[in-house]
C-alpha positions as CSV (number, residue, x, y, z in Angstrom):
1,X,87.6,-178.1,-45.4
2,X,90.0,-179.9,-43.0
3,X,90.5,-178.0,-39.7
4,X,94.1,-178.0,-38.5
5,X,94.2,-176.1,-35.6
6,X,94.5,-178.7,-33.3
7,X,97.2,-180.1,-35.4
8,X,99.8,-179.0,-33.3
9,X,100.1,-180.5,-30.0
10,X,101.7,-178.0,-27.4
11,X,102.6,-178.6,-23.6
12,X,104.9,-177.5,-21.5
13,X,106.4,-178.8,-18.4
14,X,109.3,-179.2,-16.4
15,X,110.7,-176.1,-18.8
16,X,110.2,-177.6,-21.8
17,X,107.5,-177.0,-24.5
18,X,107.0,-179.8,-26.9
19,X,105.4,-178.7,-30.4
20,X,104.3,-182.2,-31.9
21,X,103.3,-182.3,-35.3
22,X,99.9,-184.5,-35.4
23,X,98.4,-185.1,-39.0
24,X,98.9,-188.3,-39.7
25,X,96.0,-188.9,-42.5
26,X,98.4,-186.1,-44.5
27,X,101.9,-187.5,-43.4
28,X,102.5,-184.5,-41.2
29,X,102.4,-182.4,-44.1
30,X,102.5,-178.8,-42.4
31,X,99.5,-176.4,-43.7
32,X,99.8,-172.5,-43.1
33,X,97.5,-172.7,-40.4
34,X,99.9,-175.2,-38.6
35,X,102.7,-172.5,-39.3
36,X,100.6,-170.1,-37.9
37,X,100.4,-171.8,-34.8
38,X,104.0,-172.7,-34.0
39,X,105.3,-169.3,-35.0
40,X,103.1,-168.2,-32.0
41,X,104.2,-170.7,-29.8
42,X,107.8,-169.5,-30.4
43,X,107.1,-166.3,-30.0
44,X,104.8,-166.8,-26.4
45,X,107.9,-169.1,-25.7
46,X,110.7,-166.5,-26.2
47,X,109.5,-164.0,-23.4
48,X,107.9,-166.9,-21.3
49,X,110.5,-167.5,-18.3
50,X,108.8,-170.8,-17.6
51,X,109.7,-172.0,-20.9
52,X,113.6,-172.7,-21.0
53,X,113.5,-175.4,-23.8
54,X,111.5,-176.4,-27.2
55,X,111.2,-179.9,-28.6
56,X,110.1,-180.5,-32.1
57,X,108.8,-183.6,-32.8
58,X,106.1,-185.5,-35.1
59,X,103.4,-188.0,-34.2
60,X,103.1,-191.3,-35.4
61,X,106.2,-192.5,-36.2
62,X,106.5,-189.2,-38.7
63,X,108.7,-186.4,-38.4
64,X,107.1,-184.3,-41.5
65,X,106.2,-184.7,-45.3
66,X,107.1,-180.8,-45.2
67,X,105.2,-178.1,-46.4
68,X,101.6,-179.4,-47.8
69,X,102.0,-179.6,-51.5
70,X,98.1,-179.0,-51.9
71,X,97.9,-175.9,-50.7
72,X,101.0,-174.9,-52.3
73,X,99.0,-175.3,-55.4
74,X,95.7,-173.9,-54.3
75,X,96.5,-171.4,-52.3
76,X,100.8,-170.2,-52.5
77,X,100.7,-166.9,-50.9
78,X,99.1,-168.0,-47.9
79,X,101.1,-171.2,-47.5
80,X,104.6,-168.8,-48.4
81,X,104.0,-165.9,-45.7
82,X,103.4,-168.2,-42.7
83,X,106.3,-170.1,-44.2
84,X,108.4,-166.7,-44.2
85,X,107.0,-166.1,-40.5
86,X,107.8,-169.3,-39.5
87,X,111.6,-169.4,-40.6
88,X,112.4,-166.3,-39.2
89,X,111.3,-166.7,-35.7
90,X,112.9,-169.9,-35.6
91,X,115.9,-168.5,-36.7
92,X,115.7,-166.0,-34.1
93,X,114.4,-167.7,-31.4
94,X,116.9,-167.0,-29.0
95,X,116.5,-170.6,-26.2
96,X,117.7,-173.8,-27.4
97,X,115.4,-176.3,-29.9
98,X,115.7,-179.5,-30.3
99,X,114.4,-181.8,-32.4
100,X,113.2,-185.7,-32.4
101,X,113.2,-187.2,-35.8
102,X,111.4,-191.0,-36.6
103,X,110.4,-191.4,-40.2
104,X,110.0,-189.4,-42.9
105,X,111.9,-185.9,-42.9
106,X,110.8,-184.3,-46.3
107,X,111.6,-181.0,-47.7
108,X,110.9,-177.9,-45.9
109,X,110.4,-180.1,-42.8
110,X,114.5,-181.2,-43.1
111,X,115.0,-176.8,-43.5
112,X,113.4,-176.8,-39.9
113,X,115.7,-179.3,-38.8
114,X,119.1,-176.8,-40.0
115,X,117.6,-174.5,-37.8
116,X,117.2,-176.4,-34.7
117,X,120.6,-176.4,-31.9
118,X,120.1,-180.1,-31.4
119,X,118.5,-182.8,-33.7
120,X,118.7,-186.4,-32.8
121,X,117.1,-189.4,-34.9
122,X,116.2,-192.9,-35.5
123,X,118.2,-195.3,-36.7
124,X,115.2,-195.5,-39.0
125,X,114.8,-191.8,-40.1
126,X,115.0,-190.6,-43.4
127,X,115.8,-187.2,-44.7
128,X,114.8,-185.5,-48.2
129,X,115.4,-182.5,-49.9
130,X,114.1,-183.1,-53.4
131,X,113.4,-179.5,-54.1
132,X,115.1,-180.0,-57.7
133,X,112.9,-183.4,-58.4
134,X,109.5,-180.8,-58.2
135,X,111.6,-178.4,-60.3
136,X,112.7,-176.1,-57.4
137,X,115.4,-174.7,-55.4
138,X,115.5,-174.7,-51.6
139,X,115.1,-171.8,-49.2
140,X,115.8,-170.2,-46.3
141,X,119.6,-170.8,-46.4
142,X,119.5,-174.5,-46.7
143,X,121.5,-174.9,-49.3
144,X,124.1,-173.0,-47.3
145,X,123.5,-174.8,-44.0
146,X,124.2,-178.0,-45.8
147,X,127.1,-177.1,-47.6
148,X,128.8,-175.2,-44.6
149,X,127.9,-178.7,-42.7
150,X,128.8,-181.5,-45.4
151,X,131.3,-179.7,-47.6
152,X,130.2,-178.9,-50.9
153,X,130.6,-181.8,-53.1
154,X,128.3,-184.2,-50.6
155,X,125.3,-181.1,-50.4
156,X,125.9,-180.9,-53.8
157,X,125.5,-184.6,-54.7
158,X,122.3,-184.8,-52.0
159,X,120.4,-181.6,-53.5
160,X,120.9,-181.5,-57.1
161,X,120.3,-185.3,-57.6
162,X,117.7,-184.8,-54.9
163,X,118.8,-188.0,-53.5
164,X,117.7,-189.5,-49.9
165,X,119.7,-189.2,-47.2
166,X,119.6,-191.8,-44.5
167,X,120.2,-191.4,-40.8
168,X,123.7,-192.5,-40.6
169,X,124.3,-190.3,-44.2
170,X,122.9,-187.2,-42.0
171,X,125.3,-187.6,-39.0
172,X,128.2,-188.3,-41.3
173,X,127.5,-185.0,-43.1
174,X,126.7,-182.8,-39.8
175,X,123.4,-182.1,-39.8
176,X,122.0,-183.9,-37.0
177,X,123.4,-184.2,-33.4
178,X,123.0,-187.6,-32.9
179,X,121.0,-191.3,-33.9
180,X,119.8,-194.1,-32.0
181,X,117.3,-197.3,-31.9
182,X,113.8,-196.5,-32.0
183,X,113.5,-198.1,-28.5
184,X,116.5,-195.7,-27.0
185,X,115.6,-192.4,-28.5
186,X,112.9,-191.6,-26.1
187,X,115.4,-191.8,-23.3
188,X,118.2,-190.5,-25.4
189,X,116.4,-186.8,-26.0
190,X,114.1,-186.8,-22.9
191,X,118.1,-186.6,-20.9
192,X,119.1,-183.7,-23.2
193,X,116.0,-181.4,-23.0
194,X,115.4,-182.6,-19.1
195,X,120.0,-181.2,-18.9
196,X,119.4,-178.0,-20.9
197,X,116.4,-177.2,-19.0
198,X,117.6,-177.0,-15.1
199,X,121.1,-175.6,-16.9
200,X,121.4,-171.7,-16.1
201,X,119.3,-170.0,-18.4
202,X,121.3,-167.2,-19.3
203,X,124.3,-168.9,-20.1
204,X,122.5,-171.1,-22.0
205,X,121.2,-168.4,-24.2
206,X,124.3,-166.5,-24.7
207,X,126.5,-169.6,-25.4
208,X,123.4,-169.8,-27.8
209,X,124.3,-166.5,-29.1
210,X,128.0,-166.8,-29.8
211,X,127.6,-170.2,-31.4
212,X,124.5,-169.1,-33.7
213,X,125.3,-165.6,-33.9
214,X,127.8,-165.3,-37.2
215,X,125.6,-167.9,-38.9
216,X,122.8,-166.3,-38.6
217,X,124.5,-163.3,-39.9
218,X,125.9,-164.9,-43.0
219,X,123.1,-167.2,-43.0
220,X,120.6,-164.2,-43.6
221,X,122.5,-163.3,-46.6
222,X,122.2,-166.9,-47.9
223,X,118.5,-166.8,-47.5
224,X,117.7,-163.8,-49.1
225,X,119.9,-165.0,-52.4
226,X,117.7,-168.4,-52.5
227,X,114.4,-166.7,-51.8
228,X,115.0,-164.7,-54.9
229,X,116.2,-168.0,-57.3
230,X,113.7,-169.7,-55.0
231,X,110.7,-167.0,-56.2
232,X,111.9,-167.0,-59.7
233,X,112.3,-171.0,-60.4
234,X,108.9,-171.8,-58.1
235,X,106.9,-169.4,-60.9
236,X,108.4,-171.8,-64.0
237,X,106.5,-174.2,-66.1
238,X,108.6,-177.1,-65.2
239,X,107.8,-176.2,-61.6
240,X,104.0,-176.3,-62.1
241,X,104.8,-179.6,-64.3
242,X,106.5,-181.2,-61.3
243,X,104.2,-180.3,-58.8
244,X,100.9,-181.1,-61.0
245,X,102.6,-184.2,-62.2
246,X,103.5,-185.5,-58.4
247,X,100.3,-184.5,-56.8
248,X,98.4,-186.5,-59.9
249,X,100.5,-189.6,-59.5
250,X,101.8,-189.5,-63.2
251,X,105.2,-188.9,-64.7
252,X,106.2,-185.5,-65.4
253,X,107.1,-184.0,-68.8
254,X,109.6,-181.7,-68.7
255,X,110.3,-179.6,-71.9
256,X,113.3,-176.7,-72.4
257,X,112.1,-173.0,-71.3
């Protein structure tokens, strides 16, 4: 059995505490162990007064693959509660998170991202929802996020077609901060977390607050509506077809319910 634990890469310094996803051999993909572990760190980070900033980021040259699809299979309950863990802490997490995005940003991995306060990308990144292609929905509000961001008709087109969505497609629709070469982003978030972390504290979280605080509200509502469509499409053949069907490199075959 693979052992994760030390697949998230934490240090903090200068204020800021940089999560780094690090499993490369499975594209990032983020186990329940791995979700574990950075719902801890949030929640060490929330009281720690050393910690003013958090910096999501993925190891080489991959944001995320999303939630891994094998131990969806093999083991769903696990994977879903430190999913559920995971997604509300973030949500509530009450100090600013940024992320850094190169490469792949797949499916539950691009939810994180319409959580985070600031996201900036490659020119190169590429962004994926294709919860409908592996006969799903999404969850925790993304749906929601997007539409509120992008205006219906573009979320619409992007989820139910699951169709990529590159980097200059994901600023044009409002869902990440900002983009630049692969050379200048570095430099380009390294200035933003190095700013929000000698900014006043307090202000920073109650500006934090007031901007996040009716979202949240609304967004919890959101949530809880596509956890239940979520819960009652993820337990349908054509789900299991999609998943099997992707996982075994084949093809699927859907047929009417």
């Amino acid at each position: 059995m693979e052992n994760t634990a030390m697949a998230i890469l934490s240090n903090t310094d200068f204020g800021i505490l940089r999560l780094t996803i690090s499993r490369a051999q499975k594209r990032n993909s983020i186990n329940a162990e791995m979700f574990d572990t950075m719902t801890e760190a949030l929640s060490r980070a929330a009281s720690d007064d050393a910690v003013r900033v958090v910096l999501l980021q993925g190891g080489e040259q991959i944001f995320s693959a999303g939630a891994d699809l094998e131990e969806m299979r093999s083991q769903p309950e696990v994977l879903d509660r430190a999913m559920t863990n995971f997604f509300a802490a973030l949500r509530a997490f009450p100090k600013p998170v940024v992320a850094q995005v190169m490469g792949p940003c797949v499916g539950d991995a691009l939810s994180m991202l319409l959580y985070c306060d600031l996201v900036y990308a490659s020119e190169r990144a590429l962004f994926s929802l294709p919860c409908v292609a592996l006969g799903q929905t999404t969850r925790f509000g993304s749906a929601f996020i997007m539409a509120a961001a992008a205006g219906l008709p573009r979320a619409t087109e992007k989820l139910m077609l699951s169709e990529p969505i590159t980097a200059a497609e994901a600023l044009e629709m409002r869902i990440i901060t900002g983009i630049a070469d692969d050379e200048s982003l570095d430099n380009l978030v390294a200035s933003k977390v190095a700013r929000l972390a000698v900014l006043p504290p307090g202000a920073v979280r109650a500006m934090k607050a007031l901007l996040t605080g009716p979202r949240n509200k609304a967004l919890e509502v959101a949530a809880e509506e596509e956890e239940a469509v979520w819960r009652r499409q993820a337990g349908s053949a054509e789900a299991a077809e999609a998943l099997a069907a992707f996982l075994e490199g084949r093809k699927p075959a859907f047929r009417p319910e």
